[in-house]
C-alpha positions as CSV (number, residue, x, y, z in Angstrom):
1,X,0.0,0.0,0.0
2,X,1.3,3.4,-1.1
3,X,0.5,6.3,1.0
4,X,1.4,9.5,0.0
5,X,1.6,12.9,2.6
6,X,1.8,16.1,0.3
7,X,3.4,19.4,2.2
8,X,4.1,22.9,1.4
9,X,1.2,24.8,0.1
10,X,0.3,27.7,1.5
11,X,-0.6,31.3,0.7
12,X,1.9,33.3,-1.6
13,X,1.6,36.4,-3.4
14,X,1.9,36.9,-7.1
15,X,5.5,36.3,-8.4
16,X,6.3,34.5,-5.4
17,X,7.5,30.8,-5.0
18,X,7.1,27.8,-3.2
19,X,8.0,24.1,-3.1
20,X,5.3,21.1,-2.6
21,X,7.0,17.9,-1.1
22,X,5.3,14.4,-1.4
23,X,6.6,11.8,1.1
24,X,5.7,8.2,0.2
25,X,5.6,5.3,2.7
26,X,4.3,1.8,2.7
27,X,6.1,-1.4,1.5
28,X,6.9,-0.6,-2.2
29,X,9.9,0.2,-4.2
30,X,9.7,4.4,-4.5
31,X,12.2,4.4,-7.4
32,X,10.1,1.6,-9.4
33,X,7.2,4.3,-9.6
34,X,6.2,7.2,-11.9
35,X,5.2,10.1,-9.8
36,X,3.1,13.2,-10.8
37,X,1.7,16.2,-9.5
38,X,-1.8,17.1,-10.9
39,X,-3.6,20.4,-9.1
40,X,-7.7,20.9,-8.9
41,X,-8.5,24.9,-9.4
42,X,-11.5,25.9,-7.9
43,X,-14.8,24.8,-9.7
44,X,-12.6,23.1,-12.1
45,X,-11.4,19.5,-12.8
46,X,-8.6,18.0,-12.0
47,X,-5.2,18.5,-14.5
48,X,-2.1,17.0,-14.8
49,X,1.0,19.5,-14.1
50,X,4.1,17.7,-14.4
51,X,5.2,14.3,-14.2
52,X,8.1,12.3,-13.8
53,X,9.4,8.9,-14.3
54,X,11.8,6.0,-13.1
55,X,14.0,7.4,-14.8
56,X,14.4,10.6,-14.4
57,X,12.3,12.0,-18.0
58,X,10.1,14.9,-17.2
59,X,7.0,16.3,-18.7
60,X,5.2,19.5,-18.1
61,X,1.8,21.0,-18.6
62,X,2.7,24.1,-20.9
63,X,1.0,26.6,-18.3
64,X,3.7,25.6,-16.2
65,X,6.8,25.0,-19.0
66,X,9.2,27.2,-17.6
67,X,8.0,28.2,-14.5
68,X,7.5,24.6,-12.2
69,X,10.1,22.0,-11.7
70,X,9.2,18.4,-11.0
71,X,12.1,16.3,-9.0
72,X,12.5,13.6,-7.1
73,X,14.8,11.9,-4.2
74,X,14.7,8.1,-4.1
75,X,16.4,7.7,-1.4
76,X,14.2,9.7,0.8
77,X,10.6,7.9,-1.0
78,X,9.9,12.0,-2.1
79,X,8.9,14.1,-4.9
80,X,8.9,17.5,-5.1
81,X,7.3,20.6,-7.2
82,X,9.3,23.3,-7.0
83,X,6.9,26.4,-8.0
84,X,8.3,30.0,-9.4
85,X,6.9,32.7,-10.8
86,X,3.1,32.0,-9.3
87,X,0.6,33.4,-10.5
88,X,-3.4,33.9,-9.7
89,X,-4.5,31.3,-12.0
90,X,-1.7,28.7,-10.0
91,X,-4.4,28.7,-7.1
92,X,-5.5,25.1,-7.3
93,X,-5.4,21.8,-4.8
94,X,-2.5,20.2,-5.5
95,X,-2.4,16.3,-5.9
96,X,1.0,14.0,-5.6
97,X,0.4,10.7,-8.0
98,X,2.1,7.6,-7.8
99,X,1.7,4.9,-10.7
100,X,3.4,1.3,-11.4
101,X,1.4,-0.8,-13.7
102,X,-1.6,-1.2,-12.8
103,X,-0.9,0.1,-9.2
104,X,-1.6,3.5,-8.2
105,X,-2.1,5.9,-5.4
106,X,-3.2,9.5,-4.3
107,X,-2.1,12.0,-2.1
108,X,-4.8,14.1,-0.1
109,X,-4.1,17.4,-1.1
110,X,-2.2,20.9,-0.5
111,X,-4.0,24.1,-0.8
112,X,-1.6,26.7,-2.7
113,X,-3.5,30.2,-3.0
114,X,-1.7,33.1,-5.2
115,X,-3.1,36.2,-4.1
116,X,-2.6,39.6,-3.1
C-alpha cells in the first residue's frame, strides 16, 4: 500500500515561489514508480502539471513549461514541485500521483493560494 503525505502549500503572493514535497511510505519500491503532480483549481477539474518517471524524463503541462520543476529523491521515497513565478490562476489543490502498472495511489491534497 502506497501512502502519499503532500506538504508545502500555503498562501503566496503573485511572483512569489514555493515548493510542494510528497513523502511516500508503505512497502513498495519508490524508485520503481512514476510520480506526478496534478492540481484541482477551484470549480474546475482535475489536470495533470508535471510528471516524472523511473528514470528521471520529465513532462510538463505548458502553463507551467518554464516556471515549475518536478524532481524527485529516491532515497528519501519523495517528490517535489518546486513552483516559481506563481501566479493567480496557480491557485488550485494540489495532488502527488504515484503509478506502477496497474498500481496506483493519491495523495490528499495541499492548498496553494496566489493572491494579493
Amino acid at each position: 500500500q502506497v501512502q502519499l503525505v503532500e506538504s508545502g502549500g500555503g498562501l503566496v503572493q503573485p511572483g512569489g515561489s514555493l515548493r510542494l514535497s510528497c513523502a511516500a511510505s508503505g512497502g513498495f519500491t519508490f524508485s520503481a514508480y512514476a510520480m506526478s503532480w496534478y492540481r484541482q483549481p477551484p470549480g474546475k477539474e482535475r489536470e495533470l502539471v508535471a510528471n516524472i518517471t523511473r528514470f528521471g524524463v520529465t513532462n510538463y503541462a505548458d502553463f507551467v513549461k518554464g516556471r515549475f520543476t518536478i524532481s524527485r529523491d529516491n532515497a528519501k521515497k519523495t517528490a517535489y514541485l518546486q513552483m516559481n513565478s506563481l501566479k493567480p490562476e496557480d491557485t488550485a489543490v494540489y495532488y502527488c500521483y504515484a503509478r506502477f502498472l496497474t498500481m496506483h495511489s493519491w495523495g490528499q491534497g495541499t492548498q496553494v493560494t496566489v493572491s494579493s
